[in-house]
N, C-alpha and C positions, 0 to 999 in steps of 0.2 A: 944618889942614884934615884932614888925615891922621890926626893924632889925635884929632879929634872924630870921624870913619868910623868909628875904630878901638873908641873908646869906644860908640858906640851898637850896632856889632855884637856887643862884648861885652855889652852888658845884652839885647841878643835872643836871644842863648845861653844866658846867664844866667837869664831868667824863662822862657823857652820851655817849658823841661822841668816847669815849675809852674804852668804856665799849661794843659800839655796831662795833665798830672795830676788838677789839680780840675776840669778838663772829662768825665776818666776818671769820675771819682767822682761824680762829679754824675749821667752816664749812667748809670753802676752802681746809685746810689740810686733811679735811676726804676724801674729794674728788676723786675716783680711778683715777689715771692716766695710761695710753697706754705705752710701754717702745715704742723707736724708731726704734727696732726690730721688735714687731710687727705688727708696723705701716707698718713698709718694705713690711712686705710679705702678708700681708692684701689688701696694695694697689697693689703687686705685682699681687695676683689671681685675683684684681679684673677688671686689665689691660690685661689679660690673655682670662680672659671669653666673655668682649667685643670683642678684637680681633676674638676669634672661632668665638663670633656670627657673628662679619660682614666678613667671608669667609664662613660661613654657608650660610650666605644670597646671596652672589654673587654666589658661587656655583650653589644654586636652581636657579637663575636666567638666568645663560647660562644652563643649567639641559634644562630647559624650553623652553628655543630657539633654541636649538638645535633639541629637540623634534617636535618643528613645525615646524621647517628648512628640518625635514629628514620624513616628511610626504610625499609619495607621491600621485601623482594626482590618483594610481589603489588603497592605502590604504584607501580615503579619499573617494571614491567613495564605498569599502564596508564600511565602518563604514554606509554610506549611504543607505545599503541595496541591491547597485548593483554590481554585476558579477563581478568575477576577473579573467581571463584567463592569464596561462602561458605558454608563449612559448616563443620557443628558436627564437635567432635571424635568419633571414634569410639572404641570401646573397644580396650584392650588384653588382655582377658580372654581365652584359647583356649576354646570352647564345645566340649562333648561329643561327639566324634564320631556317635556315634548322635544321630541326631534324634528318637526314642524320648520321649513326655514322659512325666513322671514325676507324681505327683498327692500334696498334702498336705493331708488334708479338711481341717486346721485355718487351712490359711493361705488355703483358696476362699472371696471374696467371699459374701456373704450379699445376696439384696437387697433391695432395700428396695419392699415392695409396695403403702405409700402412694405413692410416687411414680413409676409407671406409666408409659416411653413408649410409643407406639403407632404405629410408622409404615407398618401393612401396605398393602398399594395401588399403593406408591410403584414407579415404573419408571425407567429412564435418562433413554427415548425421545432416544438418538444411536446414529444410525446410519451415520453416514460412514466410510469404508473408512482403515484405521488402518495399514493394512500397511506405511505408508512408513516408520513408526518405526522405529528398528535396534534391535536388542535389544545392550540392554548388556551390557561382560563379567563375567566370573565375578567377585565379589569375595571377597578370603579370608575364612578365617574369622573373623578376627578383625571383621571388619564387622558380622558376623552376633551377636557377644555382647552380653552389659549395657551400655549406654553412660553406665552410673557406676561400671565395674568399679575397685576398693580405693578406694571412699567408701564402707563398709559401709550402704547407704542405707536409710531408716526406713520409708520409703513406695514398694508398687510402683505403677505405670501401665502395665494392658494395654489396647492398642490394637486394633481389629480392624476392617478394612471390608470393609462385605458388596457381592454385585454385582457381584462380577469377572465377566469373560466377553462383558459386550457389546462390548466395546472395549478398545483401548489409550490411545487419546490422553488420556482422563480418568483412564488407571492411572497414565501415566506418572511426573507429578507429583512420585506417593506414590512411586514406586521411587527416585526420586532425596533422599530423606532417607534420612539416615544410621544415626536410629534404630531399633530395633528394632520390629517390629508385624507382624499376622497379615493375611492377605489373602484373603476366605473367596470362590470360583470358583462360579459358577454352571456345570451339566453341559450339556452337548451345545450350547451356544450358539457363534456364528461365532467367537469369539476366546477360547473356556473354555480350549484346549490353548496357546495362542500368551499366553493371559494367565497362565495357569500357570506356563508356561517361563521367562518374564521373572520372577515373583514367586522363583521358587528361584534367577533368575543374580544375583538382586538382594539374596539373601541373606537375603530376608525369611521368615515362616512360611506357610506354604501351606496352606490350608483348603477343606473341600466346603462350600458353601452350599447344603445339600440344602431341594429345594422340598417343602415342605406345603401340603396345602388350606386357606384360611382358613373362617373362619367365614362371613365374607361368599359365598358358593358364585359368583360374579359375577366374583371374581375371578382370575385364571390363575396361578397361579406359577410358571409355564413347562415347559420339556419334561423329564422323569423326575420327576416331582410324587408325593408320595404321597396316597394319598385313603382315605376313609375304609372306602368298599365295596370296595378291596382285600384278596387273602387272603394270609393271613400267610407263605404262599410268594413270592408279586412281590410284596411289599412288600417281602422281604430281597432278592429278583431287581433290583428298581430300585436299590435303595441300592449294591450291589455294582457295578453295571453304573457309575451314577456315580464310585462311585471309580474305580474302571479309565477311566474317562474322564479324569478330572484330573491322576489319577495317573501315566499312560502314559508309553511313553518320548519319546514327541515331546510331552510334556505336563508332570506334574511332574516325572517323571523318577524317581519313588522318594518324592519327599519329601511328602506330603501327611501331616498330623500330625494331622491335627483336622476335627469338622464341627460344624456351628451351623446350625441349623434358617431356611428363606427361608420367610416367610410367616407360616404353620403354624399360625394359633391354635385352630382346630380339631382339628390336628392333635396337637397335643401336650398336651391335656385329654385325651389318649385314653390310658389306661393300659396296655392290650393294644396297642395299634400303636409306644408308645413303648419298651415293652417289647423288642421284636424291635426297633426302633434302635439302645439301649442294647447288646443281645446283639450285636448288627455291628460296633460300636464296640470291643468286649472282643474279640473273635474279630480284628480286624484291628490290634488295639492301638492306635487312635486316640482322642483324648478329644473329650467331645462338651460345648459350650457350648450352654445357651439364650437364644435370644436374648431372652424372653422378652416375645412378642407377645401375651401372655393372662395376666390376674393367676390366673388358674385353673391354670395349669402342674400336669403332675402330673411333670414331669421329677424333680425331684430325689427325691419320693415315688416313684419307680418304681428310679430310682438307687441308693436306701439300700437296696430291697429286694433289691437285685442284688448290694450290698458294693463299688459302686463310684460314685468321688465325680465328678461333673463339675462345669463353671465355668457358672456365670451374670451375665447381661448387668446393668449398674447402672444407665449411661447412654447416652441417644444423645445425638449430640452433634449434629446437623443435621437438627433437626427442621424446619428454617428453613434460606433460603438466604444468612441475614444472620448475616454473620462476627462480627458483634459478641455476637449470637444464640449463635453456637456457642462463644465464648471462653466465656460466662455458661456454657453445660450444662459446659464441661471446668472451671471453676472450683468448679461443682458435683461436680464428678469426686472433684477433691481435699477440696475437705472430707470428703467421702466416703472417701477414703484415710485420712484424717489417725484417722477413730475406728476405722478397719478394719483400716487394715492397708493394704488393696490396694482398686483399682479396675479394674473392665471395662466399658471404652469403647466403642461400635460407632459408625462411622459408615460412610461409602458411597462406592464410588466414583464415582456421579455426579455430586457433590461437586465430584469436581477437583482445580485449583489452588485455589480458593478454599478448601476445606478443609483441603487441603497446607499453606495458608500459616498458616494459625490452628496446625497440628499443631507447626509450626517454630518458632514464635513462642511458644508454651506450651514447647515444648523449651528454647529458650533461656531459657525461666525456670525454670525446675521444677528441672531440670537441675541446677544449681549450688548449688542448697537442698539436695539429697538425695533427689529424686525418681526413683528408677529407672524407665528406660519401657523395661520387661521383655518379655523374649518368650517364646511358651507350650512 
């Protein structure tokens, strides 16, 4: 009995281990297996997607430094809630001590007497009290020079607006560009001395906009006018008395460079009255622009006779109150530059900002071409 126990425990021990082998292997064969295909392309995608991610990841990381690399100190300050002012560069050029102008008949615009503007008539009509304005400070001289100084530039752009005097608030605008341009004052009016002052702290040129009679006789061209039944003593009495107006010391201060005729078309078809202008003009060393309100001008015909050259007007740029208007007359400016040489721009301070901003905006293009917007 013993030995048949004995014996069947040994064959249980005996096939056991063969019995739980081919159950091994059996389980093992069920087993799925991967072919080495597409193991390939399993590991392939998954070598694929790390890679994007760490170029994803360096990507955003120069993204990011670049971004606070290209902050600058005017963006950083509004995020912060303060002020951003843009303006154009100014020159680095030191301008002549003397404000003294200097004249080269070859390089004075010519104009062109087919295309004729006319805006005599025209008034501000603003009269609201301006005084609250602060006058700005002095700026150096370096404000006041070329503002393409060492880009030897090919083409100049002179600027000029007539009308100063009735106001500030329509000056101001213009004082706050950076470039160069002339600002011609009307005499004895409520703000001629206070609009004066501002035009010289502003670094700009200072000019008489001396009034003539028009042709139209209906029309006024305000107080210290010249006319035509005046005698050739006050007629030099007005003209002097205006400058001393503009010019004074709570006025231009010294600097008044220039005068350009307000109105005048009557006036300046006159040979003898323009004559004794011309003589004012050389006696106080100031140069004298036409604005030229009459294709009949006898200015420059009175000029040659005297041996002295003055500047005449090309374009106005605001015959219209429509900015798209005035870009077209200042694009006309430049063609105009481009076979001359140089152009003489007039517009007005009635204008405004809205002038202003065509002035900026031609700035910022001209500019960078080689267009100097010179002053006289």
């Amino acid at each position: 009995m013993q030995a048949v126990f004995f014996l069947r425990f040994s064959l249980i021990v005996e096939f056991f281990p063969f019995r739980y082998n081919k159950n091994m292997s059996q389980r093992k064969a069920k087993k799925p297996k991967i072919s080495s295909k597409a193991a390939f392309i399993l590991s392939s995608v998954f070598i694929v997607l790390c890679v994007a991610m760490l170029f994803l990841s360096i990507s955003l990381t120069k993204q990011d430094e670049l971004t606070k690399a290209s902050l600058s100190s005017s963006a950083v300050e509004a995020a912060e809630g303060k002020p951003k002012t843009k303006r154009p560069p100014v020159s680095t050029k030191e301008p002549d001590k003397k404000q003294t102008p200097t004249f080269n008949s070859d390089e004075l615009p010519k104009i062109d007497s087919e295309k004729i503007d006319v805006t005599e008539g025209k008034t501000s009509g603003i009269t609201e009290n301006s005084s609250e304005i602060p006058l700005d400070k002095p700026v150096s001289d370096k404000q006041s020079a070329s503002s393409t100084s060492g880009m030897n530039p090919k083409y100049k752009i002179y600027i000029v607006l007539d009308d100063g005097g009735h106001n500030v608030v329509q000056l101001q605008p213009f004082l706050e560009l950076s470039f160069p341009f002339a600002v011609a004052v009307l005499p004895h009016l409520a703000h001629s001395k206070d609009s004066a002052q501002r035009i010289v702290l502003s670094g700009k040129t200072l000019m008489l906009h001396q009034p003539m009679q028009a042709i139209n006789r209906s029309v006024d061209p305000g107080p210290g006018a010249l006319e035509p039944e005046f005698s050739p003593e006050k007629i030099r009495s007005i003209i002097k008395e205006n400058i001393a107006d503009i010019n004074s010391s709570d006025g231009g201060i010294g600097k008044l460079v220039g005068m350009n005729n307000h109105e005048g078309s009557l006036i300046t078809e006159n040979a003898q009255i323009m004559k004794i202008v011309l003589q004012v003009c050389q006696e106080d060393n100031i140069f004298f622009l036409d604005s030229r309100t009459n294709v009949a001008s006898v200015c420059k015909k009175v000029a040659d006779e005297l041996g002295m050259p003055i500047y005449e007007r090309n374009i106005f740029l605001d015959n219209t109150p429509n900015q798209d208007d005035m870009v077209a007359q200042f694009r006309r400016g430049v063609e105009y530059a481009k076979k001359t040489g140089s152009v003489i721009m007039i517009g007005h301070v009635w204008s405004g900002k809205n002038l202003a901003d065509v002035l900026q905006k031609m700035y910022s293009e001209y500019s960078p071409q080689g267009f100097e917007f010179a002053a006289f």
